[in-house]
C-alpha positions as CSV (number, residue, x, y, z in Angstrom):
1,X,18.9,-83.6,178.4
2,X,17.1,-81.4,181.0
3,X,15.0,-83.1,183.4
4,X,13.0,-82.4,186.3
5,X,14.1,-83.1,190.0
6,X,12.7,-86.2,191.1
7,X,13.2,-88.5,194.6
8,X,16.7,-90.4,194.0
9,X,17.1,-94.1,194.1
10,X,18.3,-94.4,197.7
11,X,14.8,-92.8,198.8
12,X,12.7,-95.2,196.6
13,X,14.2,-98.5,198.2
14,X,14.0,-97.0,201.2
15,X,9.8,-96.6,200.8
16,X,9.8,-99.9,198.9
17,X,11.1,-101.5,201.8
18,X,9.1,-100.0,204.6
19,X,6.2,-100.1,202.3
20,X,6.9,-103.8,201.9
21,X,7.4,-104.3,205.7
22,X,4.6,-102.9,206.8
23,X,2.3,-104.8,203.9
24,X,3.5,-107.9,205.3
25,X,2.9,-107.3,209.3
26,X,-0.7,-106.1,207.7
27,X,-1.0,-109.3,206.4
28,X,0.2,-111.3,209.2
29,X,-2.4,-109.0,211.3
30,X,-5.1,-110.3,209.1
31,X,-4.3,-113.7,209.5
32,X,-4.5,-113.2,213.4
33,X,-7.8,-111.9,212.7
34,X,-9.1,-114.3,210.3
35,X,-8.0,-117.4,211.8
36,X,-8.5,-116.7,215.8
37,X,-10.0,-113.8,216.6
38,X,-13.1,-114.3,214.3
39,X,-13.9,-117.5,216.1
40,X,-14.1,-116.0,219.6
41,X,-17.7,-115.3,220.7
42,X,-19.2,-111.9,221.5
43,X,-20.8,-113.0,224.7
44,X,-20.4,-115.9,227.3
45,X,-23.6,-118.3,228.3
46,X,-23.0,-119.9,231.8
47,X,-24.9,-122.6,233.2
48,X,-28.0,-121.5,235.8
49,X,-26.2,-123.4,238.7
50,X,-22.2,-123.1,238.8
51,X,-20.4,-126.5,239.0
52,X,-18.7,-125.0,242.2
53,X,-19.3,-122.1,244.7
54,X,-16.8,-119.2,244.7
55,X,-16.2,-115.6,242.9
56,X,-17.9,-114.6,239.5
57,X,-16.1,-116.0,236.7
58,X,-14.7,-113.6,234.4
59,X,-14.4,-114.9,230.2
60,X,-13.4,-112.0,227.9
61,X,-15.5,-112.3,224.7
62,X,-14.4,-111.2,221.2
63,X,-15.0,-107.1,221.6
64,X,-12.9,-107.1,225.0
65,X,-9.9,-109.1,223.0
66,X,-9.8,-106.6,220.0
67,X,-9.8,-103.5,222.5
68,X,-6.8,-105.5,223.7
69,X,-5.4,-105.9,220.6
70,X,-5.9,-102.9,218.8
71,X,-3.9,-100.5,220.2
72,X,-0.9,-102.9,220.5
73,X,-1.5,-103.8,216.6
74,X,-1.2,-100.2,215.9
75,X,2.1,-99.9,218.1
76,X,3.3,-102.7,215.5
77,X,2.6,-101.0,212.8
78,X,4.6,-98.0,213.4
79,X,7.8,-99.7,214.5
80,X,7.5,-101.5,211.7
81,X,7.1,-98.7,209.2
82,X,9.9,-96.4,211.6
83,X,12.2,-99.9,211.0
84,X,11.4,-100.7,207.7
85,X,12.7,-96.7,207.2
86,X,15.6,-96.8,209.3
87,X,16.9,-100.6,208.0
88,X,15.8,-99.8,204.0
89,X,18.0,-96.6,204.0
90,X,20.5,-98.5,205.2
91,X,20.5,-101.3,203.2
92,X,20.1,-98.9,200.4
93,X,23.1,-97.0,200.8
94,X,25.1,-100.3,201.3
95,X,23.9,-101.6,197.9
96,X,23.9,-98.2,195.7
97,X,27.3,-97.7,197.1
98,X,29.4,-99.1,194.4
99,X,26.6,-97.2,191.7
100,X,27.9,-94.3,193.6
101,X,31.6,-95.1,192.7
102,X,30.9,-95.9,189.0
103,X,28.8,-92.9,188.3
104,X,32.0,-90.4,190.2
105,X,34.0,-92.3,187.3
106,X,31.5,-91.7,185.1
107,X,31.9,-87.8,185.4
108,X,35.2,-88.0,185.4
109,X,35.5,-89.6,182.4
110,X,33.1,-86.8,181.1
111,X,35.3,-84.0,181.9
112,X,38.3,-85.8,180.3
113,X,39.9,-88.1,182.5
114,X,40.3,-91.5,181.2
115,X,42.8,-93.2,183.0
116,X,40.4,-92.9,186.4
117,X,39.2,-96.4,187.0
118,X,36.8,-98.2,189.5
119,X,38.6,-101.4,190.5
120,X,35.7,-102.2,192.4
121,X,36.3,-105.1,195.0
122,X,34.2,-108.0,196.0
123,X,32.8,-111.1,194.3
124,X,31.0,-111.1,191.0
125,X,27.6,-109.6,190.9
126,X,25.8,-107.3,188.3
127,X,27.7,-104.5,190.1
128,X,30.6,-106.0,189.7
129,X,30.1,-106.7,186.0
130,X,28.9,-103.1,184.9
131,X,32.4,-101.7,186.8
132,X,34.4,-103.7,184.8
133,X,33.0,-103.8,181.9
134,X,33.2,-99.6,182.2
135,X,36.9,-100.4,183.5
136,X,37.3,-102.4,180.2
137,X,35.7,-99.6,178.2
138,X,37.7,-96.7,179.6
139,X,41.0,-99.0,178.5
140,X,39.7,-99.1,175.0
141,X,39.0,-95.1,175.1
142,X,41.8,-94.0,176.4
143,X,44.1,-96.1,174.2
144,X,41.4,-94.8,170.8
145,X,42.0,-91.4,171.6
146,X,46.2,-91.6,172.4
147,X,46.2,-93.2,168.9
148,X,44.3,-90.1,167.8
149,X,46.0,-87.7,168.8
150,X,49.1,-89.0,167.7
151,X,47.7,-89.8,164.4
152,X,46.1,-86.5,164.1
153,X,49.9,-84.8,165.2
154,X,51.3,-87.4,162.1
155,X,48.8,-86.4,159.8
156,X,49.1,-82.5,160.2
157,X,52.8,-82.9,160.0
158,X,52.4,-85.0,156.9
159,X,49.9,-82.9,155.5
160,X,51.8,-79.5,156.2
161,X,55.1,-81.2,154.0
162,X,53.1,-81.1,150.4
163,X,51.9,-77.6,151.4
164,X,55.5,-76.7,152.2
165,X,56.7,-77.7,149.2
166,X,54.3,-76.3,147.2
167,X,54.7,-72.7,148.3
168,X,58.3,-72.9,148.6
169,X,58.3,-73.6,144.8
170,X,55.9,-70.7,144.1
171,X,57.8,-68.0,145.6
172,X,61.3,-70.0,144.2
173,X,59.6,-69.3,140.9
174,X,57.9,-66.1,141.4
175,X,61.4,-64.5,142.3
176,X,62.8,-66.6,138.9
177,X,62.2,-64.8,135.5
178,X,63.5,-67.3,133.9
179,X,61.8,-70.2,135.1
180,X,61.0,-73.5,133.6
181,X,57.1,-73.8,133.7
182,X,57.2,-76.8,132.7
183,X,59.4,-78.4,135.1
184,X,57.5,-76.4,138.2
185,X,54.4,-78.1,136.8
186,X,55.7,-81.4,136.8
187,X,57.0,-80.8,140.0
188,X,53.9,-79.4,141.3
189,X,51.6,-81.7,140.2
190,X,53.8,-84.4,141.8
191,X,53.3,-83.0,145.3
192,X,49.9,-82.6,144.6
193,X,49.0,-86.1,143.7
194,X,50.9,-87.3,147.2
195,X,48.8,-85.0,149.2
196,X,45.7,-86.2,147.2
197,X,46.7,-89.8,148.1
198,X,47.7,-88.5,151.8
199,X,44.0,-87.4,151.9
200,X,42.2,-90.3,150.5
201,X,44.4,-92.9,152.1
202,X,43.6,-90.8,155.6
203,X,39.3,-90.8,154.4
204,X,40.1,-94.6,153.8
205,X,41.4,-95.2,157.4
206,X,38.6,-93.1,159.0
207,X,36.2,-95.6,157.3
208,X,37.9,-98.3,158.0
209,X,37.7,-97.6,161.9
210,X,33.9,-96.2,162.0
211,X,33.3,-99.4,160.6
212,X,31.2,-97.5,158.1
213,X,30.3,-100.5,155.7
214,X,27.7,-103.4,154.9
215,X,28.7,-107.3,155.4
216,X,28.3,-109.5,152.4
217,X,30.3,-112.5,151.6
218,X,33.6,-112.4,150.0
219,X,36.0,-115.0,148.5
220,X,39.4,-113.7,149.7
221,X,41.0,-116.0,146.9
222,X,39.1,-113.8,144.3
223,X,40.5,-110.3,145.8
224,X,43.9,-112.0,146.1
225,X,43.6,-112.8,141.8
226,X,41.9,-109.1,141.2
227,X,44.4,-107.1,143.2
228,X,47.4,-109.1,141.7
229,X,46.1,-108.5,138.1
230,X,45.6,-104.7,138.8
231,X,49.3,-104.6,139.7
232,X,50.7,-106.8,137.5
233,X,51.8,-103.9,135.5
234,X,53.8,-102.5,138.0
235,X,55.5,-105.8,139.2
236,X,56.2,-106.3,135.7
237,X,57.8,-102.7,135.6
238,X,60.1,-103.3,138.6
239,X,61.2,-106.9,137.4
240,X,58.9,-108.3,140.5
241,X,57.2,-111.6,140.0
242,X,53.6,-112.4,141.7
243,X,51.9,-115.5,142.4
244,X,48.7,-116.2,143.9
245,X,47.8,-119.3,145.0
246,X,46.0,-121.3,147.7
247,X,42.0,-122.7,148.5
248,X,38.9,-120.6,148.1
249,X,38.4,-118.4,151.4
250,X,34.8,-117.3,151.8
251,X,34.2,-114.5,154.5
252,X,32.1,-111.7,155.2
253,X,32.7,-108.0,154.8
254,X,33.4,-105.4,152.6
255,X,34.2,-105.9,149.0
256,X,35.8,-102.0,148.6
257,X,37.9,-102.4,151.7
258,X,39.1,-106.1,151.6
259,X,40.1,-105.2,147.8
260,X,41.9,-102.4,149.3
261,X,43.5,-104.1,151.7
262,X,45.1,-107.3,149.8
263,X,46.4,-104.3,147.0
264,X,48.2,-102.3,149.8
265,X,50.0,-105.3,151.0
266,X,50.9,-106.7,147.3
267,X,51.7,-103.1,146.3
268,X,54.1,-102.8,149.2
269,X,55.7,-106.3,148.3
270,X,56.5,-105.3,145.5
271,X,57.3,-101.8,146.1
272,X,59.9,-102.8,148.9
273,X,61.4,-105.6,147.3
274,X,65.0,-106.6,145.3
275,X,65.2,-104.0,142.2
276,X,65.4,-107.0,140.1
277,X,64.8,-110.6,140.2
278,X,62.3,-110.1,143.4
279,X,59.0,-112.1,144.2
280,X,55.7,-111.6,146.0
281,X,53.5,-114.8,146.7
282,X,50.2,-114.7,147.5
283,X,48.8,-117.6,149.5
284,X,44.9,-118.2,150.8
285,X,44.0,-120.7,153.6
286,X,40.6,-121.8,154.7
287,X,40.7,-123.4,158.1
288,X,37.4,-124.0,160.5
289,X,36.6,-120.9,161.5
290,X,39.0,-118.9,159.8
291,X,40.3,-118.0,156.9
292,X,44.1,-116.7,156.2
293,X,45.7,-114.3,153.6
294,X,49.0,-114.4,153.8
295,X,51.8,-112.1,151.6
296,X,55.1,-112.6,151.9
297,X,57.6,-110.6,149.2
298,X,61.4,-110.9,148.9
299,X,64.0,-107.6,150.2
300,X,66.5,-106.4,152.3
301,X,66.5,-107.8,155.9
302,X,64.1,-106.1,158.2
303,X,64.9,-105.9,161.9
304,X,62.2,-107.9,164.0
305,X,61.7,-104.9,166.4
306,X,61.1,-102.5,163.1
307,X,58.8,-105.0,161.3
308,X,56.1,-104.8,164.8
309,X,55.8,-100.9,164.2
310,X,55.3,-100.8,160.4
311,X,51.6,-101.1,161.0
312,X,51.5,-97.6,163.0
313,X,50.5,-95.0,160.8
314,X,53.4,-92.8,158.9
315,X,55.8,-95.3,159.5
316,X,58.2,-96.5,156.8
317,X,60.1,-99.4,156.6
318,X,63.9,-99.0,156.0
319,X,64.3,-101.3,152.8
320,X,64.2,-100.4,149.2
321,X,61.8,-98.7,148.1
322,X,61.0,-97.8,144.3
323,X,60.9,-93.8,144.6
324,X,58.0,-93.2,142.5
325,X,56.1,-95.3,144.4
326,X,57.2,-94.4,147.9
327,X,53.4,-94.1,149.1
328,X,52.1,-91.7,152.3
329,X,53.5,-94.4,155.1
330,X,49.5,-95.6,155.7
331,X,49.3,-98.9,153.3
332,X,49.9,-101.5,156.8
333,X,48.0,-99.2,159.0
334,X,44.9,-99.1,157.0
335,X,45.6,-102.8,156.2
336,X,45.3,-102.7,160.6
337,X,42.3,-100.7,161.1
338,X,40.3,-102.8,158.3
339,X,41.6,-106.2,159.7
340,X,40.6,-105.0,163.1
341,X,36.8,-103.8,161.4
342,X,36.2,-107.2,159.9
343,X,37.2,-108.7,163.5
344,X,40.4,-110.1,162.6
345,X,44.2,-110.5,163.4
346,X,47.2,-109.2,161.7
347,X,50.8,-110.7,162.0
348,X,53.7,-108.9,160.1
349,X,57.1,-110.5,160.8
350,X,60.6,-110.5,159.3
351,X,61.8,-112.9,156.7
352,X,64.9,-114.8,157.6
353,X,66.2,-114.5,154.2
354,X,65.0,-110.9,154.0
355,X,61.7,-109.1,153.2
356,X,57.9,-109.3,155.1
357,X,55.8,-112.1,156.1
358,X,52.5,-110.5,156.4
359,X,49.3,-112.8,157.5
360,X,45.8,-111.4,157.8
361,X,43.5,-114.1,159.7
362,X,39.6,-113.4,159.0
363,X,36.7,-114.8,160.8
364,X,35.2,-117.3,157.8
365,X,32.0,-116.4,156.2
């Protein structure tokens, strides 16, 4: 936004305070003035006969004091408005000098360098506050956008595979007269439908970190039964058995996403789980002030440092996993990013006996 040149901040404290000075030795003239000055007399009476012989007496009435005065009030006046000048510009350099240090980070930051901080010394005052709460802020931003840009570098490698594949298999089968159309198809329209869940699960994630969504309460025991019933099928498919229990968990936020996120954790359960005799349990907890989902699921053992980056996006876990359900690598990262919208906390940990533990705490509504 363009704006006009104007006096800077420095220069306006600096007038405040001489203007201020000088106001006040006004006043304190006045006072002078109103409460001694007006009660000497303009002229002096003397009795006809002096009560002792000697020289003239001299009395100086009220004009002869204020010629006396004036000049020497006027004197006052300017040192006070030369010292008012002098002192306010320095006192308002001493206290814009740590505004000077935020806003040189300030343009830093706006030409691209966010690891540049303030660290400004001293004890707490509003100063102090707005440099490290922009300290603070910087932190956040510079962590936001290394996540970005390694996301973004995932997501074009992921998105680049599908295309890959698809026009490798074109030019296999344009070169092929006697190709099988009907196996490229089937193979084609199963890379298709991973890059069309690679680009809604990526849409889902974007929304889930804009924090693009209204508040209304939710009962996380209800999406625990709704997304359990909507996989059933597939559990039932793979031989995995789900159970849901636990106490009614009211909380507020987004119907859509919460849905979404208790289905990507069942669906992973069960798609990285024992081929055959596996289980998923389902478990909500209400607790003052919080409310818990938690989804734990039977497997091969996980290695604790492995189960801590599963949550990053593209990241697989090295279990079983059914192949036709593989998924895009962005089921716990969006189950993050929508945690970390509603304001909560996410804990994945290995089993002992093998498999996830995975608890998603929720401010309660």
């Amino acid at each position: 936004m363009a704006r006009r040149p104007g006096p800077s901040v420095r220069l306006k404290l600096t007038l405040s305070y001489a203007g201020f000075l000088v106001v006040a030795g006004v006043l304190l003239l006045a006072v002078v003035w109103v409460f001694l000055l007006r009660y000497v007399p303009e002229s002096v009476v003397f009795d006809a006969v002096p009560s002792r012989p000697g020289p003239g007496q001299f009395v100086p009435n009220r004009s002869d004091l204020e010629r006396a005065f004036a000049p020497r009030v006027a004197w006052a006046l300017v040192f006070l408005l030369a010292f008012g000048l002098v002192g306010g510009w320095f006192l308002a350099g001493r206290m814009l000098a740590p505004l000077t240090r935020i806003t040189d980070a300030t343009r830093r930051a706006a030409d691209g360098s966010l690891s540049h901080r303030i660290h400004l010394p001293g004890r707490s005052d509003e100063f102090r506050e707005l440099a490290d709460s922009f300290d603070a802020m910087l932190g956040r931003l510079e962590a936001q956008v290394a996540e970005q840009r390694r996301f973004a570098a995932n997501a074009s490698h992921e998105l680049r595979t599908p295309l890959a594949i698809t026009q490798t298999l074109l030019e296999v089968a344009r070169r092929d007269p006697d190709r099988d159309v009907d196996e490229l198809l089937a193979r084609l329209d199963v890379v298709n439908a991973r890059a069309i869940g690679l680009t809604e699960a990526l849409l889902l994630l974007s929304r889930a970190e804009r924090r693009a969504f209204d508040r209304e309460r939710v009962d996380l025991s209800l999406v625990a039964e709704e997304a359990t019933e909507t996989l059933q099928p597939l559990a039932d498919k793979h031989g995995v058995v789900v159970g849901t229990s636990g106490d009614v968990a009211p909380t507020a936020g987004s119907p859509a996403l919460l849905l979404q996120l208790v289905t990507n954790l069942v669906h992973n359960a069960i798609v990285h789980n024992l081929p055959e005799g596996g289980g998923v349990q389902v478990t909500t907890v209400a607790r003052p002030g919080e409310v818990e989902l938690v989804v734990e699921n039977t497997g091969e053992r996980v290695a604790a440092e492995l189960a801590g980056t599963l949550t990053e996006p593209f990241q697989r876990g090295g279990g079983r996993t059914h192949g036709d359900h593989a998924g895009v690598g962005l089921g716990l990262a969006i189950v993050r990013s929508i945690t970390e919208a509603h304001d909560g906390a996410l804990a994945v940990a290995a089993r002992p006996g093998g498999g996830l533990r995975v608890v998603v705490r929720l401010p309660a509504g």
